[in-house]
Structures are given as C-alpha cells and as structure tokens.
VEXLUM-770134 format. One record per residue (C-alpha): residue number from 1; x, y, z. Coordinates in steps of 0.25 Angstrom, whole numbers. Layout:
<lotis>
+------+-------+-------+-------+
: voti :     X :     Y :     Z :
+------+-------+-------+-------+
:  NUM :     X :     Y :     Z :
...
+------+-------+-------+-------+
</lotis>
This chain:
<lotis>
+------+-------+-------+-------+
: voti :     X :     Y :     Z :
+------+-------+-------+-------+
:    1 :   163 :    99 :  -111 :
:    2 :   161 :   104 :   -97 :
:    3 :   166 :   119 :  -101 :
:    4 :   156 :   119 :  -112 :
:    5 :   144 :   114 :  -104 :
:    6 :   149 :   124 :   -93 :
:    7 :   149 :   137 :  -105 :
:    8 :   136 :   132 :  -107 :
:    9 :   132 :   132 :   -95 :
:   10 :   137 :   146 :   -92 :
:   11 :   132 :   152 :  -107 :
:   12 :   118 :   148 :  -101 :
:   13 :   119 :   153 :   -87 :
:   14 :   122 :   168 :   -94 :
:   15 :   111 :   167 :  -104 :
:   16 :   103 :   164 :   -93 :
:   17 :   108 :   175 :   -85 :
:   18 :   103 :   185 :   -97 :
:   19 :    91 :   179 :  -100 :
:   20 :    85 :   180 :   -86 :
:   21 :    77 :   193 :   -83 :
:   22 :    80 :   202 :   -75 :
:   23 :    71 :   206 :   -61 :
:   24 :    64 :   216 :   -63 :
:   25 :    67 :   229 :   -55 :
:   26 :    52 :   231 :   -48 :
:   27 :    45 :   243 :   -39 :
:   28 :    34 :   236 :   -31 :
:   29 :    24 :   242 :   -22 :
:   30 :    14 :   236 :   -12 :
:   31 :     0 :   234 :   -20 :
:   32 :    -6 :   239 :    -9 :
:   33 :    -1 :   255 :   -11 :
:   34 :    -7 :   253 :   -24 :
:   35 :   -22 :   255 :   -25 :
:   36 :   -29 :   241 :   -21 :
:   37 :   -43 :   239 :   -25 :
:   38 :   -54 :   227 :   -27 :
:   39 :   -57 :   225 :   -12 :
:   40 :   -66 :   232 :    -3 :
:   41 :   -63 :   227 :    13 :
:   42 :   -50 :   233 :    19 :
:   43 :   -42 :   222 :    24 :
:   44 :   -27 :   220 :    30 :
:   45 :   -21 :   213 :    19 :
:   46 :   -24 :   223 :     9 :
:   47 :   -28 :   210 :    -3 :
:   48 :   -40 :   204 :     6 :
:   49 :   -52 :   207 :     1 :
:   50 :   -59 :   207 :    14 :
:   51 :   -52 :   207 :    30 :
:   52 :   -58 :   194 :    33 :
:   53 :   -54 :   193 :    46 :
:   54 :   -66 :   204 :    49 :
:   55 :   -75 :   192 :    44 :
:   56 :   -75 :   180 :    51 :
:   57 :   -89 :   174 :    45 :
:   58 :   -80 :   173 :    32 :
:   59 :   -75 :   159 :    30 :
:   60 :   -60 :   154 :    28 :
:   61 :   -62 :   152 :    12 :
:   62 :   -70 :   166 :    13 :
:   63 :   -58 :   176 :    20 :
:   64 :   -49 :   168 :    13 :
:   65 :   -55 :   172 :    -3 :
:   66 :   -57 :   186 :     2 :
:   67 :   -43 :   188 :     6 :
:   68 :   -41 :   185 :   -10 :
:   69 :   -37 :   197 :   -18 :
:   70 :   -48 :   195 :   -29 :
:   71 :   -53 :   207 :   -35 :
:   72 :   -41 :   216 :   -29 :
:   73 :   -34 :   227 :   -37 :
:   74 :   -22 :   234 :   -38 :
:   75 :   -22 :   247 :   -45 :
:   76 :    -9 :   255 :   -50 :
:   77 :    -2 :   262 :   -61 :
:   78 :    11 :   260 :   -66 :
:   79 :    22 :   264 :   -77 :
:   80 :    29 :   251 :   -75 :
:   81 :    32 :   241 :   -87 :
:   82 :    29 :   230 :   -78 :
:   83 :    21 :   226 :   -66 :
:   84 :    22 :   215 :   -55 :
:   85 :    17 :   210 :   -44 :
:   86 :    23 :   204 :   -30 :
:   87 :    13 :   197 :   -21 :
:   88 :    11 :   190 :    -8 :
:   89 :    -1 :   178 :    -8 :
:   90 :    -6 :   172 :     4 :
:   91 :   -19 :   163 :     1 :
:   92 :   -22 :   161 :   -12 :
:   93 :   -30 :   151 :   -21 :
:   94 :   -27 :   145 :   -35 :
:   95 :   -42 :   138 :   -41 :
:   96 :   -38 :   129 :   -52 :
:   97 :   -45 :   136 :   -62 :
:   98 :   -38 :   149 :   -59 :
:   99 :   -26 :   154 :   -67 :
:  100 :   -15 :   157 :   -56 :
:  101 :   -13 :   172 :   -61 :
:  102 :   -28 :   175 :   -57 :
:  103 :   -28 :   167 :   -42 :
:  104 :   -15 :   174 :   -39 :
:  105 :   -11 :   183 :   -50 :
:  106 :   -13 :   198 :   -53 :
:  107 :   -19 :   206 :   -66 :
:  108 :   -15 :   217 :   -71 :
:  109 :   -25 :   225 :   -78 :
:  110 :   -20 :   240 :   -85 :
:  111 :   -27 :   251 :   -89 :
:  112 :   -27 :   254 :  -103 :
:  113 :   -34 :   264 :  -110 :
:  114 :   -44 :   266 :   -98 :
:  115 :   -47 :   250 :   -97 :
:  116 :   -39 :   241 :   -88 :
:  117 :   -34 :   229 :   -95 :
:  118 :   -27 :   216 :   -92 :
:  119 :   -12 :   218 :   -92 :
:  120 :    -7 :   205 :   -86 :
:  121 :   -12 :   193 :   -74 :
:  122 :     0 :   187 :   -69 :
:  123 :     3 :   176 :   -56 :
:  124 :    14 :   169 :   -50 :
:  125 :    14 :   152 :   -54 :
:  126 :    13 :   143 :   -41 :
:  127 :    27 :   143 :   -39 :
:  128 :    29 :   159 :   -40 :
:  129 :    17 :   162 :   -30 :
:  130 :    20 :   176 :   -24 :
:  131 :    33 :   180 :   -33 :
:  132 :    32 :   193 :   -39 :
:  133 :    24 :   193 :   -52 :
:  134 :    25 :   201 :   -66 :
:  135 :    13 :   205 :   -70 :
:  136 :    18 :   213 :   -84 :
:  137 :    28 :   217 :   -90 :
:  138 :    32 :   228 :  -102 :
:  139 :    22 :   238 :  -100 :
:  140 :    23 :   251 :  -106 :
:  141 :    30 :   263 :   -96 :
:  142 :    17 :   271 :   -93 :
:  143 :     8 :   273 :   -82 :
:  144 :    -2 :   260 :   -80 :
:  145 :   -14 :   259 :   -72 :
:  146 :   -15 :   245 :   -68 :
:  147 :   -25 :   237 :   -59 :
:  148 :   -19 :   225 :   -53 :
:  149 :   -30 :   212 :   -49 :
:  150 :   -25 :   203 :   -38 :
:  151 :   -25 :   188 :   -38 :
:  152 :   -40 :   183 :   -37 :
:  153 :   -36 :   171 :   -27 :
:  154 :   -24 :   176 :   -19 :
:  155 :   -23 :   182 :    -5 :
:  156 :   -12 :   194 :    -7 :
:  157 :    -3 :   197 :     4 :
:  158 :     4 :   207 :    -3 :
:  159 :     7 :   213 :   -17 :
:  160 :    16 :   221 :   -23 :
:  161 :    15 :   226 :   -37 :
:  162 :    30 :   229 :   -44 :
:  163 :    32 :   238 :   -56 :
:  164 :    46 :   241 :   -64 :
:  165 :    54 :   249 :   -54 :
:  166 :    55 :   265 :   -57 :
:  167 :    42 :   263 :   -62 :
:  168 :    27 :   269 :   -56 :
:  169 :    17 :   262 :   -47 :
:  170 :     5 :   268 :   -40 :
:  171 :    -8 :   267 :   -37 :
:  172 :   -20 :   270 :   -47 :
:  173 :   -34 :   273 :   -45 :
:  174 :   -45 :   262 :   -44 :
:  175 :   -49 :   262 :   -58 :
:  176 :   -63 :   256 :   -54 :
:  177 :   -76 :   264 :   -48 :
:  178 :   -84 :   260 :   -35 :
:  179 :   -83 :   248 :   -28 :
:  180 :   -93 :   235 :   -30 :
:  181 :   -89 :   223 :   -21 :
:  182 :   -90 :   211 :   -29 :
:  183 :   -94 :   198 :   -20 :
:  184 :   -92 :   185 :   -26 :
:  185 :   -88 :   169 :   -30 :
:  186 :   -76 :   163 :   -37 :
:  187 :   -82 :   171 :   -48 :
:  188 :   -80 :   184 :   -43 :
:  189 :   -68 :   180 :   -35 :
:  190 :   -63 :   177 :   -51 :
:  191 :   -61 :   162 :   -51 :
:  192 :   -53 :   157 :   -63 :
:  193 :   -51 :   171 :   -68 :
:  194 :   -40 :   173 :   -77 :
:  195 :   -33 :   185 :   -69 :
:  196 :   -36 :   191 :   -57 :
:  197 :   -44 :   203 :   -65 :
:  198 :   -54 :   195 :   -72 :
:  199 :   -63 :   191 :   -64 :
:  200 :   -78 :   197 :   -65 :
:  201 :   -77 :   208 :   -56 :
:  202 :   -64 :   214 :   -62 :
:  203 :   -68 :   212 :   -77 :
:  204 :   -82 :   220 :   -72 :
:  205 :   -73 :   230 :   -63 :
:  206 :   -63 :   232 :   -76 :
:  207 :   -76 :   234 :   -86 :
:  208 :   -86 :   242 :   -78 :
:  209 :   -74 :   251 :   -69 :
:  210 :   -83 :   247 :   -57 :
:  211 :   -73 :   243 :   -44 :
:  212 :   -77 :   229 :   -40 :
:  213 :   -72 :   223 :   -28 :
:  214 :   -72 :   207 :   -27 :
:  215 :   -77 :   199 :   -15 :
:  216 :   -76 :   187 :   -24 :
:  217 :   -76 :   174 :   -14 :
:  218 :   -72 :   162 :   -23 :
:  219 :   -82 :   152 :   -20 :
:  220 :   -87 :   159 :    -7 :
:  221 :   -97 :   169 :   -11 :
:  222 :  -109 :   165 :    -3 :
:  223 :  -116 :   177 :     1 :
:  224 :  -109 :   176 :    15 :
:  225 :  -115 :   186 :    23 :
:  226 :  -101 :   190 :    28 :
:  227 :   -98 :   194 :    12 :
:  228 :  -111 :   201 :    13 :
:  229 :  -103 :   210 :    25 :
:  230 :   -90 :   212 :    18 :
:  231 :   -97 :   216 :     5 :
:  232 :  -107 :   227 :    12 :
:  233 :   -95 :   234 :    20 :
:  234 :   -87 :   235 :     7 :
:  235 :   -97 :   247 :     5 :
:  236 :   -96 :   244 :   -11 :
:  237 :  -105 :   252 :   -20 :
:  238 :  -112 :   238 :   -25 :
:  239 :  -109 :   224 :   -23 :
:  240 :  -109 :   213 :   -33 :
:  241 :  -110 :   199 :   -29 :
:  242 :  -108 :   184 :   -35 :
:  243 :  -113 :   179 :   -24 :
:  244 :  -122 :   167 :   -31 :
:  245 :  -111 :   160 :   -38 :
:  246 :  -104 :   152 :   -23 :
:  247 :  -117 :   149 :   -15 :
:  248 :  -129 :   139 :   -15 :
:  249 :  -143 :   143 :   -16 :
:  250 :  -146 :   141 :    -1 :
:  251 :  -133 :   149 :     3 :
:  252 :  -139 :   161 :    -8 :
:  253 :  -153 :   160 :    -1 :
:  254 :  -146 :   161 :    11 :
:  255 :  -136 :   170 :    11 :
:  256 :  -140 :   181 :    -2 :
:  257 :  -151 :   190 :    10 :
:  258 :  -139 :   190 :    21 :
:  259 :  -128 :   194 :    11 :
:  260 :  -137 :   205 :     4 :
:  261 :  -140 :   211 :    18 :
:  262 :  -126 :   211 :    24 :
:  263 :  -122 :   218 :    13 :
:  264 :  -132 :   229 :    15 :
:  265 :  -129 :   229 :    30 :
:  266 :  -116 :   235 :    25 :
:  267 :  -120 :   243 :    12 :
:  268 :  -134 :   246 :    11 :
:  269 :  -136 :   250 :    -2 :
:  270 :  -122 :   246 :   -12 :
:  271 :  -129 :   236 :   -24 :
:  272 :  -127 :   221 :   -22 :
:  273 :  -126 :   213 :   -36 :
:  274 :  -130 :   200 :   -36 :
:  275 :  -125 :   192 :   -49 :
:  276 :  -129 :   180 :   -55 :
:  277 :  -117 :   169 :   -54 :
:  278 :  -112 :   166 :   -67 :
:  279 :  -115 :   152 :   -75 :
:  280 :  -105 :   141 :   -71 :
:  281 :  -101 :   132 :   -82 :
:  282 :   -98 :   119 :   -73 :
:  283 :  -114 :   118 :   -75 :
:  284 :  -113 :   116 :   -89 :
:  285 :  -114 :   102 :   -89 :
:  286 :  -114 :    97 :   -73 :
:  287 :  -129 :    96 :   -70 :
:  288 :  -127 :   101 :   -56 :
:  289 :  -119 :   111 :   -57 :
:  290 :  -130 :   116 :   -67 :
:  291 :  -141 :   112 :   -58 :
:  292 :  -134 :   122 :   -45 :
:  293 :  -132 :   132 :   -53 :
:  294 :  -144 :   134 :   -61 :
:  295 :  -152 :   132 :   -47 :
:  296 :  -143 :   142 :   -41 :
:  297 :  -145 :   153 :   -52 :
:  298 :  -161 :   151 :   -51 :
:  299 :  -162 :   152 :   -35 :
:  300 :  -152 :   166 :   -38 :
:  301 :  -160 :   173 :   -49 :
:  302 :  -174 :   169 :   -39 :
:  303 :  -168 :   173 :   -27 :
:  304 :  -162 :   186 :   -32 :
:  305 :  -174 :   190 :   -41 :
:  306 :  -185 :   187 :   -31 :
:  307 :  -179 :   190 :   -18 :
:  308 :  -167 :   197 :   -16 :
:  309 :  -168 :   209 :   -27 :
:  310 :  -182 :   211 :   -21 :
:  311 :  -176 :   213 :    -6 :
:  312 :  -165 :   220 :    -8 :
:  313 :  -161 :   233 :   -13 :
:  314 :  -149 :   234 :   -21 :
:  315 :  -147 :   221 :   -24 :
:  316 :  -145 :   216 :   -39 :
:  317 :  -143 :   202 :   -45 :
:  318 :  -138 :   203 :   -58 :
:  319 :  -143 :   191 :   -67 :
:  320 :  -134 :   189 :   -77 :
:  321 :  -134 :   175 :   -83 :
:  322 :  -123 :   170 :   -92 :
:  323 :  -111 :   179 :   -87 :
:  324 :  -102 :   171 :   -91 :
:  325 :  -106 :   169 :  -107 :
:  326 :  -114 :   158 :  -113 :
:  327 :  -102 :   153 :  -121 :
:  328 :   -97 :   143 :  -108 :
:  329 :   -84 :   147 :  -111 :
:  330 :   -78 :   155 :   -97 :
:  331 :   -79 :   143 :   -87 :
:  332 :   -64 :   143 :   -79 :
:  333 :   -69 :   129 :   -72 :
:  334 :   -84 :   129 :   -73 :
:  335 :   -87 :   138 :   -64 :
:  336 :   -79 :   150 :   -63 :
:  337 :   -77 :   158 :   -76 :
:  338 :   -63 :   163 :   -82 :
:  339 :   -61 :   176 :   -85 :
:  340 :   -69 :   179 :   -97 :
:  341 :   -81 :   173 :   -89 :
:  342 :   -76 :   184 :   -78 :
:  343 :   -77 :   194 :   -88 :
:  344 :   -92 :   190 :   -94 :
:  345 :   -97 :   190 :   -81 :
:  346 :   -92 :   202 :   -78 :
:  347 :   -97 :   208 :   -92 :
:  348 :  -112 :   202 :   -91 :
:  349 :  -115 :   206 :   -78 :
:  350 :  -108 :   222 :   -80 :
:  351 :  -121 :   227 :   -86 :
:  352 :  -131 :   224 :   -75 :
:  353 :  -119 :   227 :   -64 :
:  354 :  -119 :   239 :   -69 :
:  355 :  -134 :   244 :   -71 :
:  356 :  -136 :   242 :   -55 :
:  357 :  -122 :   247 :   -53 :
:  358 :  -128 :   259 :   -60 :
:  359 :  -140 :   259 :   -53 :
:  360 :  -132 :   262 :   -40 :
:  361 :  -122 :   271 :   -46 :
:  362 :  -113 :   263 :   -50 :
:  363 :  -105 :   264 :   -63 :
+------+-------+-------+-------+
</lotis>
C-alpha cells in the first residue's frame, strides 16, 4: 500500500512539473528612457507630479496626492508578443469603491488603424504588491505603438517595462498635440474609474488628440492659491479646472479672485476653463445632500455669470448641466461616476471645450 501511495505521489509531482509554465525570458528597460508624458513640473523623482518640497504652503494630504502618478503616460513601440511591467510603490491609497487595477494598476492602450484602443488594465492583488505584472500576452509580431497609463492612486518609485527578449522597445512620439493642465477633485483625479485611462481627462485627451495634463487633488481641489502658482508656471496653452466640485460656497467666494490672479501672475494670457461640477446621485433622495448641492450650483452659475466672466479676460465657465446622463445609471458610490460616467462627461462637455479652445488656436 505504501508503494503505491508513494507512485502516486510521485506520478503527481511530474505531472506537476510539466504543467507549470515556464519564466518567461524578458528584456526590461527603465520607463524613464522611454518617452514620459502627462505632467508638466520637473521633479526629482521622475513620477511626482509636482516637486513639493518647492511649496511649503501645500498641506501633507496636498504633496502627498501630487506625488501620485494620475494622468502619467508611457509611450513606446514594440514588436513584442507580450508586455510587462516591473514597479516600485511607496505611498499609495485603495478607496473602497476602486478596482485595484485602477489605484495601483496600469493600462495599456494600442494604436489601431490611427486610434488608440484598450489593449489590457492589469494589477497586483494585496498579497503581490510590487511583483512584476503581465499586462498581455500573444500579440501579433509587428511593430505596436502603445501608450501606457500609470496607476491613478499610487506613488511610483521606479518602473520598468519588460518585453520578450530579442524583441524591440523604444521610445515614440507623443501622439497628442499642445498642453492644457487640467486641475481638479476626485473627479479629475479618476476616483472609482475602471482603469487608470478612463478617467475624464484621458477619454477627452484620446477623443480630441489634445494633450491634457492632470493636477487632479482627490478631494483637495479648493482654489488654493498655491495651485493657482503651480498651474501659471506650467506655462500651458489653456487651463481647465474642476475647481467647484471640493469647496464650500464661502471658500469659492473666497478664494475663486486670488486663484484667477495668481494664475495670471505666471501666464498672462493662456485660457482658464471653469466647468460646472457634475450632478451627484447621493442627492437623489437625501434632502441635504440635495439641498448643498442645489445651493452650491446656484451661488456658481451667479457668481461666474455676474462677476467673474465680466472681470476677467480669458476666462470661461462652461455650463453644461447633466454631464453625466439623465438615466441615473453611472453612480460608482454616489458621488463619484464610474467610467462611462467619465466618458459622458468627457463627451458633453468636448463641444464647448473645444469652441474656446478654437477661439485661442487651439485645435
């Protein structure tokens, strides 16, 4: 009997043994000899969005959402059947309404008959937290312009990107066209997003070609004046700012003139698009939540339409109301939108975007 449980034993060992896969033989390179876009701000570690250490008005919860990688890029080209990546994280953040993959997982978009489209979004689980990640496998052998979205709520320390070895990896061309800075909320920053390219910059980036950077501040979009700073030194063509969906009234009233004039300290001239914040369905059916909101979307539109439109030049507020559908049907958690909320926000407001864009040469 013992022999024969033994055999057993060994017969599954070997089967075992062939069954597993083999390692895959891999070339990587550093990300960052690759071309690196989605931020505006040199910095020391190459995935901050901003060097926070040159503003100390910016608040612990402030440097550390900038230092996320929200919005960054990789772009490349490569003949490989299969594409990893091997990353370093040092602070990162998972909201419970947030798919791992997105918070602290990449997306891979591929070009295709002159459009970029989604190719794969892929994370560790909690146990496998910085291991080396397959993003896609059995591709065809030619030559692949691919653009590569960091994780939204992660701090990258370092990143490689790994193709099959023998096979080509190098840099490609931006394949987006002049620079907006994007400031905003949770909203821009892509809470509850599906993967890390779906939020509402990058399905507006993808569907117009223009290049938007994010300065998306989960939950700390407040027309700081310091923001005001960072954003005017960027130089951008235009700016584009979420900037009534986080604050109160009194902080808008407050703080609106001093953002707007900071900004133009730095960039005299560049356009600054204001957006309506979208509709949150938490106030569906709680009174209160109906009641702030309703009151804060009233004291906006007067404030924009009486006062600040008529001081200042180049400054838009584009009132789109609805972004998000009238079905009720893209609520992640009541207030932020999943991604096809993302992508009607992005596709309602394009139009009018675009006409003042247009206005400035920008197109």
């Amino acid at each position: 009997m013992k022999k024969i449980l033994l055999s057993f034993i060994c017969v599954v060992f070997a089967l075992s043994a062939v069954a597993a896969p083999k390692k895959p033989k891999l070339d990587y390179v550093d990300a960052t000899s690759l071309t690196h876009i989605g931020k505006l701000c040199e910095t020391t570690n190459p995935y901050h969005r901003v060097e926070v250490a040159n503003y100390p008005e910016l608040n612990k919860a402030e440097a550390r959402l900038l230092k996320m990688a929200s919005g960054q890029m990789i772009v490349f080209e490569t003949d490989s059947p299969e594409i990893w990546v091997d990353p370093e994280f040092g602070l990162y953040s998972l909201p419970s309404a947030m798919p791992l993959a997105a918070a602290m997982g990449f997306n891979l978009y591929i070009e295709k008959d002159g459009k970029l489209l989604w190719a794969a979004s892929r994370g560790n689980n909690r146990k496998s937290i910085g291991e080396p990640i397959c993003l896609i496998r059995n591709m065809e052998r030619t030559m692949k312009k691919c653009v590569l979205y960091l994780p939204l709520y992660s701090e990258l320390k370092d990143l490689k990107i790994g193709v099959a070895k023998g096979y080509t990896l190098r840099k490609a061309d931006n394949p987006f066209r002049h620079t907006i800075a994007v400031f905003g909320s949770s909203f821009t920053h892509g809470s509850t997003a599906s993967c890390a390219g779906q939020t509402w910059p990058a399905f507006l980036s993808r569907s117009t070609g223009l290049y938007l950077c994010s300065f998306g501040m989960s939950g700390n979009s407040k027309l700081q004046r310091v923001m005001g700073e960072i954003l005017g030194k960027t130089k951008a063509d235009a700016y584009i700012c979420d900037a009534f969906s986080n604050p109160s009234i009194k902080t808008i009233g407050a703080r609106i003139n001093p953002f707007i004039q900071t900004v133009r300290e730095h960039n005299p001239e560049a356009p600054i698009i204001f957006l309506r914040t979208i509709y949150r369905e938490a106030r569906n059916f709680d009174t209160k939540v109906e009641k702030r909101e309703r009151e804060r979307e009233e004291y906006v539109e007067k404030l924009m339409f009486n006062d600040i439109l008529k001081k200042y030049k180049n400054v838009y507020f584009v009132n789109v109301k609805n972004q998000t559908g009238l079905d009720h049907e893209t609520s992640g958690d009541g207030i932020h939108p999943h991604s096809m909320g993302y992508q009607r926000w992005a596709q309602t407001i394009e139009k009018p975007v675009m006409k003042i864009l247009k206005k400035h040469k920008i197109k």
